[in-house]
Backbone as a ProteinNet text record, in pm:
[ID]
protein_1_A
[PRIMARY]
XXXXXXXXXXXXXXXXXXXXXXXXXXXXXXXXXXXXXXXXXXXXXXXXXXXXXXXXXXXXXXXXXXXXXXXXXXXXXXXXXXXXXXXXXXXXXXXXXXXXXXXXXXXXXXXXXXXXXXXXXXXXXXXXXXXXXXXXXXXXXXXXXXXXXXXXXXXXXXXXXXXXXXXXXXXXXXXXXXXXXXXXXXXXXXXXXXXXXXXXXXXXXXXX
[TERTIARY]
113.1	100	-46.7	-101.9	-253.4	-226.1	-323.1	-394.7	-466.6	-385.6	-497	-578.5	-478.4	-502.7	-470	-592.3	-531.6	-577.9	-463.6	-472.3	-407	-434.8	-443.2	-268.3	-188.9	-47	32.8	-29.8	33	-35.7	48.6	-79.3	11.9	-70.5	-27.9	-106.7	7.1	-2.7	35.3	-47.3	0.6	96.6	219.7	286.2	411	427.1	510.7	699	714.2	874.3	921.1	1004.1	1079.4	1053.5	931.5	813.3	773.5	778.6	693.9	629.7	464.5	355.4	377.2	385.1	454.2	364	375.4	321.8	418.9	427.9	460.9	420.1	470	418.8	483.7	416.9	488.7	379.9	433.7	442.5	410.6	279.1	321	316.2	347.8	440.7	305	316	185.2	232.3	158.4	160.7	136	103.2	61.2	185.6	255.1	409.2	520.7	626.7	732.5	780.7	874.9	908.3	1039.1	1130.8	1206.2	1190.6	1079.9	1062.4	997.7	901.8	764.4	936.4	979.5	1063.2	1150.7	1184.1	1250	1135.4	1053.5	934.7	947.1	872.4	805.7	937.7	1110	1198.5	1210.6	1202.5	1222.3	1099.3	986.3	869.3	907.6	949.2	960.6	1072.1	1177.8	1293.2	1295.6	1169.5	1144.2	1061.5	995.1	873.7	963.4	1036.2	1177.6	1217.6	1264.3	1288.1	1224.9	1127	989.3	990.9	989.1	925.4	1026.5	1191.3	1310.1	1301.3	1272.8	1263.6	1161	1075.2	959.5	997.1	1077.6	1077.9	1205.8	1264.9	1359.2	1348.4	1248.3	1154.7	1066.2	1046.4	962.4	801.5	714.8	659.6	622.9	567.8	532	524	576.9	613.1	582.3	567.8	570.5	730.2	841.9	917	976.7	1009.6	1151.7	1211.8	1154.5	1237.8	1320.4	1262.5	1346.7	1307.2	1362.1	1311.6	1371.6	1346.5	1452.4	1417.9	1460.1	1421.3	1429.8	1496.8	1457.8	1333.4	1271.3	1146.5	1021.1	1119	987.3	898	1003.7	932.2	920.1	851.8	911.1	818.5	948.6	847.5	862.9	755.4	729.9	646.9	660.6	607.2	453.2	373.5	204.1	142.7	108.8	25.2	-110.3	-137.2	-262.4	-364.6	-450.4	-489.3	-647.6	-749.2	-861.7	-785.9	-815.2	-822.4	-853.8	-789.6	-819.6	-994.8	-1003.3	-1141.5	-1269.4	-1213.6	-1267.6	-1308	-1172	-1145.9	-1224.6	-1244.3	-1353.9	-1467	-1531.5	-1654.8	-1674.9	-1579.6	-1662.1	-1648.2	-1624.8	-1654.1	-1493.8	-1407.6	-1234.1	-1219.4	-1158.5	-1114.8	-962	-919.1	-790	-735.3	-808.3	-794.5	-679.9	-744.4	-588.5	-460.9	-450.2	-331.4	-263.6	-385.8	-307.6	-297.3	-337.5	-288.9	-156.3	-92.2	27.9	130.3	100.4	141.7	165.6	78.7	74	185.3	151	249.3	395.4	444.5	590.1	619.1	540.6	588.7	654.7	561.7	546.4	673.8	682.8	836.9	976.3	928.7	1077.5	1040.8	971.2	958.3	913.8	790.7	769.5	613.2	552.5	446.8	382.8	320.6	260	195.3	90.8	28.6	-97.2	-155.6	-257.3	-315.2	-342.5	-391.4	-519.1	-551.4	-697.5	-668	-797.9	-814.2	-787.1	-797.3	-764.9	-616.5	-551.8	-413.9	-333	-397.5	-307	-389.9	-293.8	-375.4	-333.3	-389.3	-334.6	-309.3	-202.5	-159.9	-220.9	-313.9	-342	-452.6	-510	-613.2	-540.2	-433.5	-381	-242.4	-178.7	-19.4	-69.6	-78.7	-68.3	34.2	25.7	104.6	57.2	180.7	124.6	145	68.3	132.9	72.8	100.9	118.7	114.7	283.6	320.2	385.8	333.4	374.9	387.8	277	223	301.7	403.2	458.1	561.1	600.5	722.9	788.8	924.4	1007.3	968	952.3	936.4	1085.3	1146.1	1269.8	1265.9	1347.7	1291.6	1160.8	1089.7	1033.2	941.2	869.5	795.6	672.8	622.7	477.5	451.8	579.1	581.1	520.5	634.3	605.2	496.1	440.3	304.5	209.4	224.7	138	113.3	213	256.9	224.7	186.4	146	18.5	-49.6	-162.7	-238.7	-179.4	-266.5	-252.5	-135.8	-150.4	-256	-279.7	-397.4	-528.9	-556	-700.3	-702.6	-641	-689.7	-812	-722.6	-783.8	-916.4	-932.2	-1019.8	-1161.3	-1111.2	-1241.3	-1305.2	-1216.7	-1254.4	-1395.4	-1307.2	-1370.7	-1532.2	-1546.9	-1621.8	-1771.9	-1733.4	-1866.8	-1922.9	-1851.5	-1911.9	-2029.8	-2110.7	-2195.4	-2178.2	-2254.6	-2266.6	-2159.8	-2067	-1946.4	-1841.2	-1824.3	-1739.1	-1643.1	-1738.8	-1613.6	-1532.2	-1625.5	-1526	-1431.5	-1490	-1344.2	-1214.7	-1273	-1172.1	-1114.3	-1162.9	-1120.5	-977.6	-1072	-946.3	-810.5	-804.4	-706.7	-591.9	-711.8	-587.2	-538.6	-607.9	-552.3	-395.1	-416.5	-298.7	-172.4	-215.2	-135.9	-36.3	-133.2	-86.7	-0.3	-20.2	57.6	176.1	208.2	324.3	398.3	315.6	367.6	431.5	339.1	375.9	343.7	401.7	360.7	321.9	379.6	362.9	220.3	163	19	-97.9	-50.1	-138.2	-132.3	3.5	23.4	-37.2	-37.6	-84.8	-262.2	-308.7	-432.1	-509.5	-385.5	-471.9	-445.3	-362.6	-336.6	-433.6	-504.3	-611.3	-712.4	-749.7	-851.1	-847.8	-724.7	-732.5	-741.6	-667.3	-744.1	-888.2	-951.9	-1045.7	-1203.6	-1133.4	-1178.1	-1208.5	-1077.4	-1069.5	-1158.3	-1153.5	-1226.5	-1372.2	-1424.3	-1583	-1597.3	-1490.6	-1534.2	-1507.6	-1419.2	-1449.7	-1567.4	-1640.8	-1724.1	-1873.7	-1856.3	-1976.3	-1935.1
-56	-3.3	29.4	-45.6	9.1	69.9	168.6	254.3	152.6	125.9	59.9	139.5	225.6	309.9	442.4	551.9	675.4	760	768.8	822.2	970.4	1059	1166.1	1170.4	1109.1	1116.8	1027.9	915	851.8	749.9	732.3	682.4	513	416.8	250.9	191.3	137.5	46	-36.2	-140.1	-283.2	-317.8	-386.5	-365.5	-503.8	-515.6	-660	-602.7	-656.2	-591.9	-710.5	-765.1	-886.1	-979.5	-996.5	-1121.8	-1168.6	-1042.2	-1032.6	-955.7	-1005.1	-880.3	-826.8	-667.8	-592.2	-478.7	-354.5	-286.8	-155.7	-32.4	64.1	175.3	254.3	352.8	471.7	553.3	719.5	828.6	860.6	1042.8	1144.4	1176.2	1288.7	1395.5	1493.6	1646.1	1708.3	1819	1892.5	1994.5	2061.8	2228.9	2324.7	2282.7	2394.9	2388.6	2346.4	2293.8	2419.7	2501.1	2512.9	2368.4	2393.7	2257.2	2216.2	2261.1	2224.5	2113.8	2177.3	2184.5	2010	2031.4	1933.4	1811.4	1810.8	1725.8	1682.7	1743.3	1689.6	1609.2	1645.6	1610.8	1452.6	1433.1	1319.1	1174.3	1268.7	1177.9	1105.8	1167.2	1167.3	1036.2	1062.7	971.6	857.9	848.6	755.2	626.5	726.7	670.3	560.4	648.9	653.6	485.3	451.2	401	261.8	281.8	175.8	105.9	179.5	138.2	94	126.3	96.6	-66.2	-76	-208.6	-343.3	-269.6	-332.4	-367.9	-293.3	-314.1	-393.7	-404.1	-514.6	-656.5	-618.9	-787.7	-866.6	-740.6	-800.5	-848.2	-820.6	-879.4	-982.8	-1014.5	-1139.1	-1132.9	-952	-928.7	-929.9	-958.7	-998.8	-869.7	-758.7	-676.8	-735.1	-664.9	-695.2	-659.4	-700.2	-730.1	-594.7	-542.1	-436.2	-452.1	-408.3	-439.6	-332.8	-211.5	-101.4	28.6	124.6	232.1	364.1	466	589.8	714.8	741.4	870.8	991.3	1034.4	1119.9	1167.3	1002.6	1044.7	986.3	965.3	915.8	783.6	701.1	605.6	433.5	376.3	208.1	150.1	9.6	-45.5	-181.1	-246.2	-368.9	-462.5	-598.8	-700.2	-678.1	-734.3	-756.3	-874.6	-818.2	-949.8	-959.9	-1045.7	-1122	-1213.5	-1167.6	-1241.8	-1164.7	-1231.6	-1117.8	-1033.1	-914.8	-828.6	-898.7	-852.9	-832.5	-791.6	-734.7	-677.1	-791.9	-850.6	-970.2	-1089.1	-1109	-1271.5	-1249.2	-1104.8	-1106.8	-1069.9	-993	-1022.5	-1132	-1250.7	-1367.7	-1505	-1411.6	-1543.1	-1590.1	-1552.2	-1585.7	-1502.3	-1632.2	-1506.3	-1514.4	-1355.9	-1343.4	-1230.1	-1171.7	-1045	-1063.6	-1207.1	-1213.1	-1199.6	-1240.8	-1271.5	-1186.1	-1046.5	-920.2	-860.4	-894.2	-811.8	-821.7	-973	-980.5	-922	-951.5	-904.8	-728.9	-647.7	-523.7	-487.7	-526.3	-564.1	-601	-676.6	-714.4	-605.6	-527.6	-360.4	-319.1	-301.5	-197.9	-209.2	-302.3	-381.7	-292	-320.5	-286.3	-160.4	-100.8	56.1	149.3	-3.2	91.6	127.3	239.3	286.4	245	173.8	177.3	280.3	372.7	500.5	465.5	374.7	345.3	189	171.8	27.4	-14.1	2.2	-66.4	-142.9	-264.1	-393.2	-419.7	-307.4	-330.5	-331.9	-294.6	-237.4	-385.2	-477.8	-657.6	-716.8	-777.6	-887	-1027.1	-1115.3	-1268.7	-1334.8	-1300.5	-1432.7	-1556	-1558.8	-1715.8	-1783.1	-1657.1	-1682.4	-1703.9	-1718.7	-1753.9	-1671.8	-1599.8	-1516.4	-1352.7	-1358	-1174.8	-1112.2	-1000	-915.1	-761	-685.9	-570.1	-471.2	-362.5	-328.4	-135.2	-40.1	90.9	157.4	137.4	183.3	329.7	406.2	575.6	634.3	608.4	722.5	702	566.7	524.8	602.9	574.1	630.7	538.3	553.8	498.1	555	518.9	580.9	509.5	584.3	523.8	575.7	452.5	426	416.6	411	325	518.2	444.9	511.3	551.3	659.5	711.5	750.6	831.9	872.4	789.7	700.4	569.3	448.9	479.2	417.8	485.8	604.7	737.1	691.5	707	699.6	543.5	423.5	324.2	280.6	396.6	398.9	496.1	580.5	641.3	533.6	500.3	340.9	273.6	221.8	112.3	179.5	285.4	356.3	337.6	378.5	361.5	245.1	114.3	1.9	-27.8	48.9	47.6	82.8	217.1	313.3	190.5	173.7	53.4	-22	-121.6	-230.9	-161.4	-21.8	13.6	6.9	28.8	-7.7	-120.5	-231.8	-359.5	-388.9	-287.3	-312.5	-396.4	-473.8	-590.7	-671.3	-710.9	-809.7	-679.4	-587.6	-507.4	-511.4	-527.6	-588.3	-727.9	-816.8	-923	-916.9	-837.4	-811.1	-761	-642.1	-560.6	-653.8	-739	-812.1	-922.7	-978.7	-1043.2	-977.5	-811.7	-800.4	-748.2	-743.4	-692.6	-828.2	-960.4	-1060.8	-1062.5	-1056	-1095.5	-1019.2	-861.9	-777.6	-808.4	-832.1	-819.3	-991.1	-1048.7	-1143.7	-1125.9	-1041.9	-1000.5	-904.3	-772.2	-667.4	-667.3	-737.8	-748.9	-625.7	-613.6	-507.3	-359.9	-338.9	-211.7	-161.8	-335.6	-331.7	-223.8	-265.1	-194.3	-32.5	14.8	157.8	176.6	124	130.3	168.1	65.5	76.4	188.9	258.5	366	486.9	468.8	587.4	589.7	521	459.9	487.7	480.7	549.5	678.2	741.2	887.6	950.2	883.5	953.1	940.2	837.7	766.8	929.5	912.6	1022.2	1163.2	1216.7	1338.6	1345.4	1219.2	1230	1258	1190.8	1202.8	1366.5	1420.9	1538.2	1643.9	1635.1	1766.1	1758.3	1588.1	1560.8	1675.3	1654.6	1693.9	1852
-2641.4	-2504.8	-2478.1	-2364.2	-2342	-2208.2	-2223.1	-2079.3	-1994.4	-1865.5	-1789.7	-1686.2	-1631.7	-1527.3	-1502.9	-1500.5	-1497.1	-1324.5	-1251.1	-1134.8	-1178.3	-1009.5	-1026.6	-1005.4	-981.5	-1036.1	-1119.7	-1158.8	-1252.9	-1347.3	-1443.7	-1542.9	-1564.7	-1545.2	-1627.9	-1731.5	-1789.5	-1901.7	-1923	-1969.9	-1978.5	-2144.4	-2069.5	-2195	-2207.4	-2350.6	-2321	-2337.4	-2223.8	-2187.4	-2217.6	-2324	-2349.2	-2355.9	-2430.1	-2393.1	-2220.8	-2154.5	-2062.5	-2045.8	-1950.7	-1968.6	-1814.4	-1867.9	-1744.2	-1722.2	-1672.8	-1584.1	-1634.7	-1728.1	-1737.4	-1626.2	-1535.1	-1439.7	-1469.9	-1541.4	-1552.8	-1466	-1407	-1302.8	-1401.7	-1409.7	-1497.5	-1473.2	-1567.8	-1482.8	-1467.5	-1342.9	-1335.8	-1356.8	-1493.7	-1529.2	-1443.3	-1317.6	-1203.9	-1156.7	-1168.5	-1045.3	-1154.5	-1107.7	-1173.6	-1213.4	-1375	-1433.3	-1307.3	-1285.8	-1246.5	-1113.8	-1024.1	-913.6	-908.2	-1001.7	-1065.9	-1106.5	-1176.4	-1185.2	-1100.5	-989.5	-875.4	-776.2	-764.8	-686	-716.2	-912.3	-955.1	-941.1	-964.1	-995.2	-848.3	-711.1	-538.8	-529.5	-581	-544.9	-644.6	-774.1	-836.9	-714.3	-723.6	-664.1	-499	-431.6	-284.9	-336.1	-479.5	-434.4	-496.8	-539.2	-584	-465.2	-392.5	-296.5	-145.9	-172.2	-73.4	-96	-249.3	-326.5	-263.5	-300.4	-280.7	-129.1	-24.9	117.1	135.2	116	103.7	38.4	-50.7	-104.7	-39.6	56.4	137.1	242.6	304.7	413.3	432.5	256.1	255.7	232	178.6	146	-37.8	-81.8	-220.5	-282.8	-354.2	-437.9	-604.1	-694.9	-822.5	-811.5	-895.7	-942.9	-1039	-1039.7	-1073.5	-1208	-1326.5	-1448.3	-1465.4	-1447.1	-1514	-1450.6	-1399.1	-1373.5	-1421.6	-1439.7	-1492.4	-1382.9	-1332.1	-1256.8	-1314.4	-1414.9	-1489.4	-1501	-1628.2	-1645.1	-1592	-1444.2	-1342.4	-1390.5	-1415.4	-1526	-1449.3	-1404.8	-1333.7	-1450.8	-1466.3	-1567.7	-1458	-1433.7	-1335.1	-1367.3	-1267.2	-1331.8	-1316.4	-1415.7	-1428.9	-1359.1	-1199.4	-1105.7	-1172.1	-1216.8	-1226.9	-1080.5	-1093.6	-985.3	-924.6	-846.8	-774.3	-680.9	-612.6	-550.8	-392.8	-278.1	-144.7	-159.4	-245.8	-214.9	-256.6	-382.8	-460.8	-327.8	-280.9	-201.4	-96.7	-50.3	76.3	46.1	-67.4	-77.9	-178.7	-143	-225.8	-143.4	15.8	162.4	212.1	130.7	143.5	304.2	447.3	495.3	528.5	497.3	423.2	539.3	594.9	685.9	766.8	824.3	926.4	859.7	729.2	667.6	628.9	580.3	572.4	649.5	771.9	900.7	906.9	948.3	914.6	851.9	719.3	624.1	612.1	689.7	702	794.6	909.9	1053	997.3	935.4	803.9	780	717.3	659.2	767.8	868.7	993.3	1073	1076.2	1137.3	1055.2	963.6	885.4	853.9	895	888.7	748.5	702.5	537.9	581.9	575.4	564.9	434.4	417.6	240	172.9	265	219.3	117.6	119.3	45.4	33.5	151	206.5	157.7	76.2	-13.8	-27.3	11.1	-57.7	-191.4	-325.3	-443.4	-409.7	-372.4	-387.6	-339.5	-243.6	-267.5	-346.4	-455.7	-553	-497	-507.8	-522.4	-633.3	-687.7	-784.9	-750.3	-885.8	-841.5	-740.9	-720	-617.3	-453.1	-462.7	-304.5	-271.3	-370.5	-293.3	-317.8	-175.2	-197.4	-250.8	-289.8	-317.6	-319.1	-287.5	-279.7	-376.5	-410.3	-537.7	-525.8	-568	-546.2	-470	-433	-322.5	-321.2	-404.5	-471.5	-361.1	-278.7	-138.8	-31.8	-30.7	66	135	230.1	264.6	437.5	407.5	520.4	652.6	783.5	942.8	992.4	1037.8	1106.4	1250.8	1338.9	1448.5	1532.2	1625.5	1719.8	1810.9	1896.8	1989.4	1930.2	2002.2	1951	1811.2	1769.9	1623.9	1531.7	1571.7	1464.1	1442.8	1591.4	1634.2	1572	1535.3	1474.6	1355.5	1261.7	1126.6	1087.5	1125.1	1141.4	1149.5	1246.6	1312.1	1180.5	1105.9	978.2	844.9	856.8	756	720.9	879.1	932.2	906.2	946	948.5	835.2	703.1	539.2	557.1	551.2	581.9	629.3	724.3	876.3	765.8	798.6	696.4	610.9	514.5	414.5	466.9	543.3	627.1	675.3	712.2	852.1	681.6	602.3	470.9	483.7	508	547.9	629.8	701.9	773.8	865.4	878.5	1037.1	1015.8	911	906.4	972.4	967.6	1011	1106.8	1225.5	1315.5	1350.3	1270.4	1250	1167.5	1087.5	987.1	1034.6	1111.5	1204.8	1297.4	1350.8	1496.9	1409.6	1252.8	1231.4	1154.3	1129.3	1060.4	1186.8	1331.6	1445.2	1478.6	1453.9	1524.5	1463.3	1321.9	1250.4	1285.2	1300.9	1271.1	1450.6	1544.4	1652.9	1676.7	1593.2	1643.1	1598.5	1439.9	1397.2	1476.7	1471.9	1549.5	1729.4	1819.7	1931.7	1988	2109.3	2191.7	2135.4	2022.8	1950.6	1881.9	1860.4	1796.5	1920.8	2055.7	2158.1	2074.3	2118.5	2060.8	1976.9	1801.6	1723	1719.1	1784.8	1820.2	1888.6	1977.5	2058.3	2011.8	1863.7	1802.1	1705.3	1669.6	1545.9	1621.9	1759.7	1809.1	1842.2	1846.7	1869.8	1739.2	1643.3	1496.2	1492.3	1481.1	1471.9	1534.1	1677.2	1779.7	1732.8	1675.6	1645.4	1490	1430.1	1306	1324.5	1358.5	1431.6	1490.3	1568.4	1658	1533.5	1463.7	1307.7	1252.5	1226.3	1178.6	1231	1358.7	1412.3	1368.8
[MASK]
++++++++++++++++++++++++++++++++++++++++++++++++++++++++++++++++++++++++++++++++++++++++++++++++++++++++++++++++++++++++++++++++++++++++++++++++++++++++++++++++++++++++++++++++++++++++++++++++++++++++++++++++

């Protein structure tokens, strides 16, 4: 079992599950939390992010693959994407933006928030199939209107921010991840958008 990755809630390791190379994800408990409490928390997010994954790959979004999970001990063991990074394919001239606009917009539709839209966070198998992959932060929006235009619209900003480092490519970048998203989304992308500027808005005015 190796350490690949240590975040501030869960730790992976690359590991061979049945002569396959997979993806161990454990939650680990925080000593600041009561135990009980800390264990209902980590087993709810394990469970939530199971099923985030499952709703996505039912839609036709690229998920790593589901070997085993325990909610107990907050445990998913999943498949190991190989491949560059969203972040890789565009700073190496790939343009891919529109595609994850789309692809973002797919979620949005079926009502999965991802909660952590970094370019690291879709890999491409293979140099060409996205996929999306830690989706911990995620969570379901059910039904439609401003809410959900809201909750959509903080999705997207992750992203945005990202992009706004790019300097002078910036808004082409931006222009192509709304093309995508809005050809998926439809009328809702407007909403989306003017909720991404009222965050956007209010961010700047704390700023000052």
């Amino acid at each position: 079992m190796e350490l690949i990755a240590r975040g501030a809630e869960a730790d992976l390791y690359l590991v061979d599950w049945f002569g396959l190379k997979a993806v161990v994800k454990h939650r680990k408990p925080k000593p600041y939390r009561d135990p009980e409490l800390d264990k209902l928390i980590r087993a709810r997010r394990t469970l939530n992010e199971v099923k985030l994954m499952a709703r996505a790959h039912g839609i036709g979004v690229d998920v790593p693959a589901v070997y085993f999970f325990d909610v107990n001990n907050a445990v998913i063991v999943m498949e190991y994407i190989e491949g560059p990074t969203a972040k890789q394919l565009l700073e190496g001239g790939a343009d891919i933006l529109r595609e994850v606009g789309s692809l973002v917009a797919k979620l949005h539709v079926a009502g999965i928030v991802h909660g952590d839209l970094a370019l690291t966070n879709i890999i491409y198998r293979g140099g060409t199939r996205p996929y999306f992959i830690d989706m911990g932060l995620g969570y379901f929006v059910e039904g439609g209107g401003r809410r959900a235009a809201l909750e959509y619209a903080r999705d997207v900003n992750v992203l945005l921010r990202i992009l706004d480092t790019y300097g002078d490519k910036a808004d082409v970048y931006k222009a192509s991840f709304w093309e995508g998203y809005s050809a998926v989304m439809g009328r809702l992308a407007d909403d989306v958008r003017e909720m991404v500027r009222l965050i956007r808005a209010s961010a700047r005015y704390v700023e000052r």
